[in-house]
C-alpha positions in Angstrom: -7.8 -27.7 -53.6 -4.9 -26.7 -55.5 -2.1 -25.4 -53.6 0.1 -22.2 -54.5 3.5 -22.4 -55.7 5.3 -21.3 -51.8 2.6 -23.7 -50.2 3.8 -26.6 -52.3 7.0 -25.8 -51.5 6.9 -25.5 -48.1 4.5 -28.9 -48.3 7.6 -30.5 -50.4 10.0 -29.1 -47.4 7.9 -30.4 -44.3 8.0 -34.3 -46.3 11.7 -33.5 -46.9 12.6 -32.4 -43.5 11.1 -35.8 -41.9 12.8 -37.8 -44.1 16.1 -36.3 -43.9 16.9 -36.4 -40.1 16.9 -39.9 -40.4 20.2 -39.4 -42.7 21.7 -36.7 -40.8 24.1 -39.0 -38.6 24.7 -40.7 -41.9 25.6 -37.6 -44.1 27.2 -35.1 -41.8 30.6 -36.3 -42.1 29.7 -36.6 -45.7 31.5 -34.7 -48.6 30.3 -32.3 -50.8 28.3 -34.1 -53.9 27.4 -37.2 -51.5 24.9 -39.1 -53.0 22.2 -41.0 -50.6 18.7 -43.1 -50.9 16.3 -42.5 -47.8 13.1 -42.9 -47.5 10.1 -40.8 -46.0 6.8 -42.1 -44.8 5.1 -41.3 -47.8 7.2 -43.8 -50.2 10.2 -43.7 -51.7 12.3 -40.3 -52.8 14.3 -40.0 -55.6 18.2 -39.9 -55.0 18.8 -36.6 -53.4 22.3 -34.7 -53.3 24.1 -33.8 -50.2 26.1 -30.3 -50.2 28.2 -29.7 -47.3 28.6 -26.2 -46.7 31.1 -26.5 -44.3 34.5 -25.4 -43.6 36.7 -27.6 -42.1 38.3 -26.7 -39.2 41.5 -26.3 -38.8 45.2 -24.4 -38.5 44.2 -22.0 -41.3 40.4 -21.6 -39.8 39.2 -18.0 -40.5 38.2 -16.3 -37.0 37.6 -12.5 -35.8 40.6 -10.1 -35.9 40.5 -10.5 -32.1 39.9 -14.3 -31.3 42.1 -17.0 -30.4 42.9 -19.1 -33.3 41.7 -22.9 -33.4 43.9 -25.7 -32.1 44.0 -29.0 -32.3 46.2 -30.7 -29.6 47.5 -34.2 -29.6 47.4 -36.2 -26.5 47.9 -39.4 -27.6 48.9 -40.8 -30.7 50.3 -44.1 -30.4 50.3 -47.6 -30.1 49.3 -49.1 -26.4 50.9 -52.3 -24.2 47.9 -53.5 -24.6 48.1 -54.2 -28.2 45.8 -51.6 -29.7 46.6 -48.1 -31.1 44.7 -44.7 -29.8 44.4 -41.3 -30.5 42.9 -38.7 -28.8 43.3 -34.5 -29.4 41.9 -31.9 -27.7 40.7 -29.0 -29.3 41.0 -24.9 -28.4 38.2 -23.4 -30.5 36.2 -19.7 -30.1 32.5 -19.8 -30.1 32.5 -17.5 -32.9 35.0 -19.0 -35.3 35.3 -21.1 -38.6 31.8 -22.3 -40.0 29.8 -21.4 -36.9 26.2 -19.9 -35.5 25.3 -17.2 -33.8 22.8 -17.8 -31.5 20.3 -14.6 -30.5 21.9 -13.4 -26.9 25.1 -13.2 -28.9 23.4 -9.8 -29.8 20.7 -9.2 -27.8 20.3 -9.7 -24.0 17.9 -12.2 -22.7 17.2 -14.3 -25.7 18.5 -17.7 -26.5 21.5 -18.9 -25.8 22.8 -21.9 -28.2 21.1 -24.9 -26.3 18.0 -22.8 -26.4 17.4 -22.5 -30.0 13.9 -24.8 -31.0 15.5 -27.4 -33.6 12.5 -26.4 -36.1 14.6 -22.8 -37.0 17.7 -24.9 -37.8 15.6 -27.5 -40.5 13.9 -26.3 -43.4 13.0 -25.3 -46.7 15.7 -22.7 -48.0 16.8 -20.4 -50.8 20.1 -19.1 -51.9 20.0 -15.1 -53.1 23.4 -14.7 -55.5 24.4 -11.1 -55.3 28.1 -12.2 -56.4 28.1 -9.5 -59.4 27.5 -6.8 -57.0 29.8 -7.8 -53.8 32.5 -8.0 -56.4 31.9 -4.8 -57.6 32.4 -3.8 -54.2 34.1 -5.2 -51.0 31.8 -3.1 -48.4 28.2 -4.0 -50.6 25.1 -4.5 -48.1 22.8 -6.8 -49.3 19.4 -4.1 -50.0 15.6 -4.6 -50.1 16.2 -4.2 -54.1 18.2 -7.2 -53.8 15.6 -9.2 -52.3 12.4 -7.8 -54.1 14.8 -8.2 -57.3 15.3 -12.2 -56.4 11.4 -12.6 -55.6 10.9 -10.9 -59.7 13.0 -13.9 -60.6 12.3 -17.1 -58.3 8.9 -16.3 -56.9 7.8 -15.0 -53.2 10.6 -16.0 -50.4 8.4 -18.6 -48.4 7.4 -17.9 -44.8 9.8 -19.8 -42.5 12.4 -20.1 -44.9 16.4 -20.1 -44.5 17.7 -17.9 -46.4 21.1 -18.1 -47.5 23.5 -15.3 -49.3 26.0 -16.0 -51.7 28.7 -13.0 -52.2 31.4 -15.2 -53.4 33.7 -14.9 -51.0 33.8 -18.3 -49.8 36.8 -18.7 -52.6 38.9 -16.9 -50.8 39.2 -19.3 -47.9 41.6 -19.7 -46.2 43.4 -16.4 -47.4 42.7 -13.8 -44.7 43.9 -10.9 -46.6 41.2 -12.0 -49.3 38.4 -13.0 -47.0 38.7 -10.2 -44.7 40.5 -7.4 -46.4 43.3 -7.7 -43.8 46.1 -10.2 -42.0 45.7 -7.7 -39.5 45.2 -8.7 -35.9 43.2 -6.7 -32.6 41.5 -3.9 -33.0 43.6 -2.6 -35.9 42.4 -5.9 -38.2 38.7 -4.9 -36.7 38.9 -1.8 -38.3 40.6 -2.8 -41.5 37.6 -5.4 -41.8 36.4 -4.9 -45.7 33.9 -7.8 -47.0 30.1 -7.7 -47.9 27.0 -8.0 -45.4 23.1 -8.1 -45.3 21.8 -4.4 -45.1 20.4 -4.2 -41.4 16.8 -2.7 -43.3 16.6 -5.7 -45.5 17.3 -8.0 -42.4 14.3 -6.6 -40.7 12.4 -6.4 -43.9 12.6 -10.7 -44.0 12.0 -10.9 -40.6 9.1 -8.6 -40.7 7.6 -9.3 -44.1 8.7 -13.0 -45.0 9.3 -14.4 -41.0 12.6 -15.9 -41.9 13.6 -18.9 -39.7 17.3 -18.2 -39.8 19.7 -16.4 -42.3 23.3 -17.2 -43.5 25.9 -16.1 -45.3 29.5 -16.9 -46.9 31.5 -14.2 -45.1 33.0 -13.5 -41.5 29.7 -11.5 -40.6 26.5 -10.8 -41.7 27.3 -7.1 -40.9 29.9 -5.8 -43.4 33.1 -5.5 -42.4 33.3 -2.1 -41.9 29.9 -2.2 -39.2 30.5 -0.5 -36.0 26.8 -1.0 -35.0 26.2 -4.5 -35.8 22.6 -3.3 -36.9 21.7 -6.8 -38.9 22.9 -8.8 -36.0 20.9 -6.9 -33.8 18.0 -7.1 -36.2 17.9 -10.6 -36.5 19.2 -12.0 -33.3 16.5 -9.3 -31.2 14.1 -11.8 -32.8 15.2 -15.1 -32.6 16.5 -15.1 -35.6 19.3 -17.4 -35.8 22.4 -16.6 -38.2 25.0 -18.5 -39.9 28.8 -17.9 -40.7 31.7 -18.3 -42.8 29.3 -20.5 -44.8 31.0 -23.0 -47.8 29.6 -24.0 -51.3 26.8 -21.7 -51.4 27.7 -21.3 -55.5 27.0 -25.5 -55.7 23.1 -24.8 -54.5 19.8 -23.7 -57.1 18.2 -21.1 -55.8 15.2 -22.7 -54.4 13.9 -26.2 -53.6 15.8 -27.6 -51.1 16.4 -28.4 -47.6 18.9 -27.3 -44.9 20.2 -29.0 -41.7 22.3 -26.9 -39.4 22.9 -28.8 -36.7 25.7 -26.8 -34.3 27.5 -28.0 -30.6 25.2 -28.0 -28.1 26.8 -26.0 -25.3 24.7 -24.6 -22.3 24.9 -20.5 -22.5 26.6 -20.8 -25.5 26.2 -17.5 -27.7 27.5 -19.3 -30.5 29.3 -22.4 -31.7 30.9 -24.4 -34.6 28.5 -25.3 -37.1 28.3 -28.8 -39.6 25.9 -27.6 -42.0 24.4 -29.5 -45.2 22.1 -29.0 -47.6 19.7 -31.7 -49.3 19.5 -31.1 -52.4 16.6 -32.7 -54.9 17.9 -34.6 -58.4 13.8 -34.3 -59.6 
């Protein structure tokens, strides 16, 4: 029986998805345009390309108006008695900072914490929805319905269970704050001077409720806008289990469909969030 363009896809993705956890130790501390060979139990894959779309963490790291920056402390950094040099830092990092996930009680009380999300919404076939042209029009733009429906025109039906990630263009900016966010501003004042582009909390629920999205990400400090008081799309996302991803990194490198993504965050017990090495696998055929 012949099988419909999202159920090949999503066929394609399940092959792809067994194959590639055995390269995940191997390729996340891998560079963006990595090139690797695996194999899958089916035969042999073509060479497949390996996007980071992380950002690396650091002095400059990006985080809320109100959080702590991130630190790295050095404890040791020297040669020993015993003949051997160590090192050894400590780090000072919020959940919520940097390329990072927010998991659904972050939002939304009594659903999963970090260590609680099922590895199977963090794996998967994604898609990448550009809406550069129109976030640059406009620093507060909400990602719309229209914007979706508009994409689906183009690149076919968004599969059930996909990731689906949104490229506004703002990852350039990093690590400018004023740029990123609108604002060098800190507290509450750089809260409410917040000015960057977000998913629309209706089209949220629209790929939850109509395309069962697995997770969603995006290339800014929130997937609310920047001017959000409610946090509607967090809410709308998170209420169901709906991972989301943060401060996301070469999103512009990615087609818009056919391809895989491994977000693998820290594993901390009642975490509500945490940083984030995410890759995409990305098929040369």
């Amino acid at each position: 029986m012949a099988l419909s363009r999202d159920e090949y896809t999503m066929e394609k993705s399940r092959s792809y998805t067994a194959s590639t956890l055995i390269i995940v130790a191997l390729c996340l501390s891998s560079s963006v345009g990595c090139v690797v060979n695996y194999q899958h139990s089916g035969g042999s894959w073509e060479q497949s390309r390996i996007i980071d779309l992380t950002h690396s963490f650091g002095s400059d790291t990006i985080v809320w108006p109100t959080e702590q920056d991130f630190k790295l402390v050095v404890q040791h950094a020297e040669d020993t008695p015993g003949g051997y040099y160590y090192a050894s830092n400590r780090m000072e990092i919020p959940e919520h900072g940097g390329t990072h996930i927010d998991a659904p009680i972050h939002f939304a009380r009594g659903k999963q914490t970090l260590d609680q999300i099922p590895m199977e919404h963090l794996i998967g076939a994604a898609i990448r929805i550009d809406v550069t042209e129109s976030c640059g029009r406009d620093r507060d733009y909400r990602v719309t319905i229209s914007d979706l429906e508009r994409w689906e025109a183009e690149h076919g039906r968004i599969p059930n269970q996909a990731i689906v990630l949104l490229n506004t263009g703002y990852a350039r900016f990093w690590p400018s704050r004023k740029d990123y966010l609108g604002t060098e501003l800190r507290g509450q004042e750089g809260v409410r001077a917040l000015h960057f582009p977000g998913l629309h909390h209706e089209a949220a629920a629209w790929l939850v409720r109509e395309r069962h999205v697995k997770a969603v990400g995006i290339d800014t400090a929130s997937i609310d806008y920047g001017q959000s008081t409610k946090f509607e799309t967090h809410v709308a996302l998170l209420s169901q289990n709906v991972p989301v991803f943060e401060n996301l990194a070469n999103l512009p490198d990615l087609p818009d469909r056919g391809f895989d993504v491994i977000a693998i965050p820290m594993k901390i017990a009642a975490g509500t969030g945490g940083p984030l090495r995410i890759i995409a696998v990305v098929s040369r055929s």
